[in-house]
C-alpha positions as CSV (number, residue, x, y, z in Angstrom):
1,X,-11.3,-21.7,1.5
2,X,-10.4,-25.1,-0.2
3,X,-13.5,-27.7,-0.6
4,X,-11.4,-31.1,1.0
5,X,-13.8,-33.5,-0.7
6,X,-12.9,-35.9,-3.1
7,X,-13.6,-36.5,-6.3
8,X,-13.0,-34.3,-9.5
9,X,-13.8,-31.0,-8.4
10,X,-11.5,-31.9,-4.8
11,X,-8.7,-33.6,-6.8
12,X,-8.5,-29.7,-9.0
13,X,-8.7,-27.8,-5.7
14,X,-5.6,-29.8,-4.3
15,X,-3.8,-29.1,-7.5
16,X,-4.2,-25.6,-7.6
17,X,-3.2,-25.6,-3.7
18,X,-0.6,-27.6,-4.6
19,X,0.8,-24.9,-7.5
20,X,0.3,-22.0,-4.8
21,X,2.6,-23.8,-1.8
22,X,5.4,-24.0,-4.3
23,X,4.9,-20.4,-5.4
24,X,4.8,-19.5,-1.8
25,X,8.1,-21.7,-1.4
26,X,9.7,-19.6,-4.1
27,X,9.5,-16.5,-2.5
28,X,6.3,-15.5,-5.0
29,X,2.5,-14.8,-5.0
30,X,2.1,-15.0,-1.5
31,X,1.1,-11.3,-0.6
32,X,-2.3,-10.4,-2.8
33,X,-2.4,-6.7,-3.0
34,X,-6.0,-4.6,-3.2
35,X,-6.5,-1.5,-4.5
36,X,-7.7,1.6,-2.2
37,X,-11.2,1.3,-0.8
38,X,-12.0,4.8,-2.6
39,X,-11.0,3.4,-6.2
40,X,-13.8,0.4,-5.3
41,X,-16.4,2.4,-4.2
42,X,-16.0,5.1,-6.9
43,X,-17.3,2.6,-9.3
44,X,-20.9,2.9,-7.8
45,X,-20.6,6.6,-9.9
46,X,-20.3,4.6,-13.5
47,X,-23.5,3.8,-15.0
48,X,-24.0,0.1,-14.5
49,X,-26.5,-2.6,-15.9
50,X,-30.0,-4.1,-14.1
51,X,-29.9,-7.7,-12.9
52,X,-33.5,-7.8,-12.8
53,X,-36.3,-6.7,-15.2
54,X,-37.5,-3.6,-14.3
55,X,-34.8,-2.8,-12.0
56,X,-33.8,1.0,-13.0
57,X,-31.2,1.1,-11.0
58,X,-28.1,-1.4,-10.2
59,X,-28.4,-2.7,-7.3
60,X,-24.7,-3.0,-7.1
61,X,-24.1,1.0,-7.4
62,X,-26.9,1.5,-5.1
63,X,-25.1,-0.7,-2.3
64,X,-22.0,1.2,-3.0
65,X,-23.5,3.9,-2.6
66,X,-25.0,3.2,0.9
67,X,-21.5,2.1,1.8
68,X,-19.5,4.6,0.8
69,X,-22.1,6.9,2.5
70,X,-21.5,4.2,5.5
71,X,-17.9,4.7,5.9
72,X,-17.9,8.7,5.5
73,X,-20.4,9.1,8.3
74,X,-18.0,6.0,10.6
75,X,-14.4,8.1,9.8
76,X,-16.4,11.2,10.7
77,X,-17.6,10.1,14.2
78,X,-14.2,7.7,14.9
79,X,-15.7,7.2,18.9
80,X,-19.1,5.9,17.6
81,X,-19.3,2.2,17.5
82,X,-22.2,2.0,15.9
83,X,-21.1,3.7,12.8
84,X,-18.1,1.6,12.7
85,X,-20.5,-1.4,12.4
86,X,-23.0,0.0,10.2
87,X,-20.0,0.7,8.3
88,X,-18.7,-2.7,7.9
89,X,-22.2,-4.5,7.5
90,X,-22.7,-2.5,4.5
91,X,-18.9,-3.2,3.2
92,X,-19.7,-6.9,4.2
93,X,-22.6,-6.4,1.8
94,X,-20.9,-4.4,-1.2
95,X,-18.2,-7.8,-1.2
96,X,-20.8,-10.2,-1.0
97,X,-22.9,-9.0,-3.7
98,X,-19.7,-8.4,-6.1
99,X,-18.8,-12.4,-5.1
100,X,-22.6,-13.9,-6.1
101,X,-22.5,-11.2,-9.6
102,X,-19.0,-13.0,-10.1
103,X,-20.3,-16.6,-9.4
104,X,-22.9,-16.5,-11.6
105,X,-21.3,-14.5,-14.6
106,X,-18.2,-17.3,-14.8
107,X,-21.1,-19.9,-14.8
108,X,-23.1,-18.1,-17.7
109,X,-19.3,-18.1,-19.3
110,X,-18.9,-21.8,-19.0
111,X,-20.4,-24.3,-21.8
112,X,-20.2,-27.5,-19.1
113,X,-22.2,-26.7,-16.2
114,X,-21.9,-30.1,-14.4
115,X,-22.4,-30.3,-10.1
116,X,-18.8,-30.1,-9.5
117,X,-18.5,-27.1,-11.6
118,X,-21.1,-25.0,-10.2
119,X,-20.2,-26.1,-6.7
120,X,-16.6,-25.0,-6.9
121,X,-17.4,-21.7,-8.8
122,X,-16.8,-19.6,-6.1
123,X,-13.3,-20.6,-5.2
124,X,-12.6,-20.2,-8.9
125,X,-12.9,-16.9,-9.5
126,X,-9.6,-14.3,-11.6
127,X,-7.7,-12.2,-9.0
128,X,-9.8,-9.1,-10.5
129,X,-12.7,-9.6,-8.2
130,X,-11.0,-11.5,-5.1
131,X,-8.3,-7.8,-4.9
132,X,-12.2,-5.8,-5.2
133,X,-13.8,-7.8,-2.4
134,X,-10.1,-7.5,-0.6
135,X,-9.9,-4.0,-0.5
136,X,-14.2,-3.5,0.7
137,X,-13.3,-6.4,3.4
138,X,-9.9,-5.2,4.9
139,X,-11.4,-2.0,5.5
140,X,-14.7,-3.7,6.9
141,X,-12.6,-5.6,9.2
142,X,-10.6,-2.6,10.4
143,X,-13.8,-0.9,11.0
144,X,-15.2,-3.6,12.7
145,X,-12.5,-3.9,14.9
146,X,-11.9,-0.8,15.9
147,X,-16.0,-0.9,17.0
148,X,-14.5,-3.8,18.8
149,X,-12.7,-1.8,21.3
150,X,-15.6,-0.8,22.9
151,X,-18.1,-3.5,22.0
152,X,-16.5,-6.6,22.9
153,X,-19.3,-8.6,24.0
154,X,-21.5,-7.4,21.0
155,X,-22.4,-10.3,19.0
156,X,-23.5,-8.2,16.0
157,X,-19.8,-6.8,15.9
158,X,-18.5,-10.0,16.7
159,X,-20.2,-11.7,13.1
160,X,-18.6,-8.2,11.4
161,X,-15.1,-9.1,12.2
162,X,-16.1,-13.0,11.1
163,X,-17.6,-11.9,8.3
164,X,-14.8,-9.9,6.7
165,X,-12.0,-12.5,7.8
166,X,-14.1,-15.3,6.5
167,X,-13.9,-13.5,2.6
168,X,-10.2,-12.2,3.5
169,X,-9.2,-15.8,3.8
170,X,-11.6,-16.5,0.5
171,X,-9.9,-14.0,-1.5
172,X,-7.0,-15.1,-0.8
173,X,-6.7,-18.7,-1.0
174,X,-6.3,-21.6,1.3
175,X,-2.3,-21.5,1.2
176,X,-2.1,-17.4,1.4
177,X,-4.7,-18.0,4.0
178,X,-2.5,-20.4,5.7
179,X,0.9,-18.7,5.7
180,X,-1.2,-15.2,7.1
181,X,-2.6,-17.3,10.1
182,X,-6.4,-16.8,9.1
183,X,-7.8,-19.7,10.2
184,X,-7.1,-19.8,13.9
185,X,-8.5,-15.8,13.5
186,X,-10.9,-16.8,11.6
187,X,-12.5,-20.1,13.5
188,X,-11.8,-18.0,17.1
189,X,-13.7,-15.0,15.6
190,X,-17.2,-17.0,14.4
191,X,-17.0,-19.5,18.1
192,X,-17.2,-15.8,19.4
193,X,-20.3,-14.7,18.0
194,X,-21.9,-18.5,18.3
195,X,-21.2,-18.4,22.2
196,X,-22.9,-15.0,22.3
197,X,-25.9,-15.0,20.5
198,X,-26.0,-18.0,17.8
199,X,-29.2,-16.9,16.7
200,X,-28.8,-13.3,16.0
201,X,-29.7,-11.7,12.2
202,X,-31.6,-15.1,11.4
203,X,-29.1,-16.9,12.6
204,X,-26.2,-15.7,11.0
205,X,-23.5,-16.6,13.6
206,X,-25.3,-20.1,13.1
207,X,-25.3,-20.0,9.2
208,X,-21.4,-19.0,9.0
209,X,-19.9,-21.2,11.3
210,X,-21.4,-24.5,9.1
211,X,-20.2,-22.5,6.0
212,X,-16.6,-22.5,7.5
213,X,-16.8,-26.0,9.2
214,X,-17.9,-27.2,5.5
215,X,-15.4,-26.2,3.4
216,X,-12.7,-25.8,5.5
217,X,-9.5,-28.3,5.3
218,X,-8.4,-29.9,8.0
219,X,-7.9,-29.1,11.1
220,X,-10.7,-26.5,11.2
221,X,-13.2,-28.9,9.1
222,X,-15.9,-30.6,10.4
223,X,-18.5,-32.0,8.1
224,X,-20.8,-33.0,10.7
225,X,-21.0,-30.2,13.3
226,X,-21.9,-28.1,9.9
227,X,-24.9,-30.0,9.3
228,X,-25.4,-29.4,12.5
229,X,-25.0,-26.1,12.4
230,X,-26.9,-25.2,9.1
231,X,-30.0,-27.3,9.6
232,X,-30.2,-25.0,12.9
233,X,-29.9,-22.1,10.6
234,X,-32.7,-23.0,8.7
235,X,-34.8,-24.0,11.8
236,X,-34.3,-20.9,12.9
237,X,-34.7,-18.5,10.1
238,X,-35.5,-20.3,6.5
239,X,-33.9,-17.7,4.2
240,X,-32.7,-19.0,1.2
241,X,-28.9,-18.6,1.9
242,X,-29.5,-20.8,4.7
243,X,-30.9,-23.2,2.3
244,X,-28.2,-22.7,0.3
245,X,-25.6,-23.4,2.3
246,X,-27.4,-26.7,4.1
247,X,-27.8,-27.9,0.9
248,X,-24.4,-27.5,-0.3
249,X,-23.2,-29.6,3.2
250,X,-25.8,-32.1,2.4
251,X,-24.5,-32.9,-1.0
252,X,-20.8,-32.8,0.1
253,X,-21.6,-35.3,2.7
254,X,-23.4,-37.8,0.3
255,X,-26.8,-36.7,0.9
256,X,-27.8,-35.9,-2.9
257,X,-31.8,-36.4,-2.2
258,X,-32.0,-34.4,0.6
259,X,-29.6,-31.7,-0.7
260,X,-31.7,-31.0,-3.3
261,X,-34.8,-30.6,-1.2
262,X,-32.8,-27.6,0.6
263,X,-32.5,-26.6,-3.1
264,X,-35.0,-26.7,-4.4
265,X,-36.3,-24.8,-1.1
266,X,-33.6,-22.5,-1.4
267,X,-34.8,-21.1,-5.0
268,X,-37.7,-19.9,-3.5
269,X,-37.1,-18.8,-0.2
270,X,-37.5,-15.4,1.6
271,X,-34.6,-12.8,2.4
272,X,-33.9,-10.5,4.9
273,X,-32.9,-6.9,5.1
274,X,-29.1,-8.7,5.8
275,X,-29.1,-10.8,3.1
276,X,-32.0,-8.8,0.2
277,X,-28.9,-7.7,-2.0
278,X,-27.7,-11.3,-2.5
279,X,-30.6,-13.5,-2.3
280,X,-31.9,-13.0,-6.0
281,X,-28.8,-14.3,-7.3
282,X,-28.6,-16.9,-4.5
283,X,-31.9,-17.8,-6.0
284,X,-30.1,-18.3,-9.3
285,X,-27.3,-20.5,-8.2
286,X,-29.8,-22.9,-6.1
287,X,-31.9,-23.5,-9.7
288,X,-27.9,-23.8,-11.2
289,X,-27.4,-26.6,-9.3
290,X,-31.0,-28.4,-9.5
291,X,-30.2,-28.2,-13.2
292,X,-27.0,-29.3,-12.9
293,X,-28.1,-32.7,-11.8
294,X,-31.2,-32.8,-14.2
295,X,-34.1,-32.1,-11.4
């Protein structure tokens, strides 16, 4: 999803969306293809490399492991809504571990690391990794769907099909996003976990809806409900990607001092069984950005 605010990084993202409407105008570039689930998740078999000392294992093949594992045990008991949503946290997980990895290696690759840069890392990342995270999240979303059917006022599959629309749109780009009609699905699909439960999972319903309302463009943007929003998060449960993301709405709004305290809280800050895969490198990028301004 596009970051609407001005300045340098806001005046590239406009550009580039710019350079994507006329592709979609000439008929081109508008349909982003993934590759089969399987093919993803068979990469968990390749020997990969630690992120952390001591780590003997990648955590990355581990996850992939659990998901693959995940989605086997969901197609093989297709009544079971449970295993459908099991299914999709752990796809859910497998993207957005694959996302922060990619994140942080484009930032390692860069020799000018200034605040716009890192801020608008994610939503500059090669089609190899958005068609990855396509492929875990389109079959997430299908699973959490179908566990839809029979769960409709469950707010925990409610945030699954939010979750997976939320990096569909992502991977896809704000005008791709556009032409496919995400956003109404997407802003219809977090309201419906908020109204149940907007605390539920440390306030993840909570945590996503002022990550959407951030950087979405208009209409769906709303810069102050996602303060709002996020500095509930972090009452709530102060994990660091709640941190995170309060600090990144802080800073977008303006509020440079007190976007580094969330920071700078954010780089130290506790996980949760949801969030454990991604919050070391989460970690990483709220230190990237103190030392991006120098603090």
């Amino acid at each position: 999803m596009a970051d609407g605010a001005s300045g340098p990084g806001g005046a590239r993202l406009r550009a580039r969306a710019a350079l994507l409407l006329a592709a979609c105008l000439a008929g081109t570039g508008c349909a982003l293809s993934s590759p089969p689930l399987e093919q993803v998740l068979a990469a968990a078999t390749r020997p990969g490399t630690a992120t952390r000392p001591g780590e003997a294992i990648d955590p990355l093949a581990e996850l992939d492991r659990l998901a693959a594992a995940a989605v086997e045990r969901a197609r093989a008991a297709p009544h079971d809504p449970d295993a459908a949503r099991a299914a999709a946290q752990r796809l859910f997980q497998a993207a957005d571990l694959r996302l922060q990895r990619a994140v942080v290696a484009r930032l390692d690759a860069l020799a000018a690391r200034s605040i716009d840069v890192v801020l608008l890392a994610e939503d500059e990342l090669q089609e190899g990794v958005r068609t990855e995270i396509l492929a875990l999240c389109r079959a997430g979303r299908e699973l959490a769907e179908h566990a839809l059917e029979e769960r409709e006022d469950d707010v925990a599959v409610r945030l699954q099909v939010a979750l997976h629309v939320s990096l569909i749109a992502w991977a896809n780009g704000p005008t791709r996003s556009l032409f496919a009609g995400l956003g109404p699905k997407l802003s219809n699909s977090i309201a419906a976990a908020v109204q149940i439960d907007p605390e539920h999972d440390h306030a993840a319903p909570l945590r996503l809806e002022g990550r959407f309302l951030a950087k979405a463009p208009w209409p769906y943007g709303d810069a102050a409900k996602a303060r709002r929003s996020l500095a509930r998060a972090v009452e709530v449960a102060p994990l660091v990607v709640n941190h995170l993301f309060l600090g990144d709405a802080l800073y977008s709004s303006g509020q440079t001092e007190a976007a580094v305290a969330q920071w700078r809280l954010a780089s130290t800050a506790a996980d949760d069984e949801s969030t454990r895969w991604s919050a070391p490198l989460q970690r990483e990028l709220a230190r990237r950005r103190l030392q991006a301004l120098g603090r």
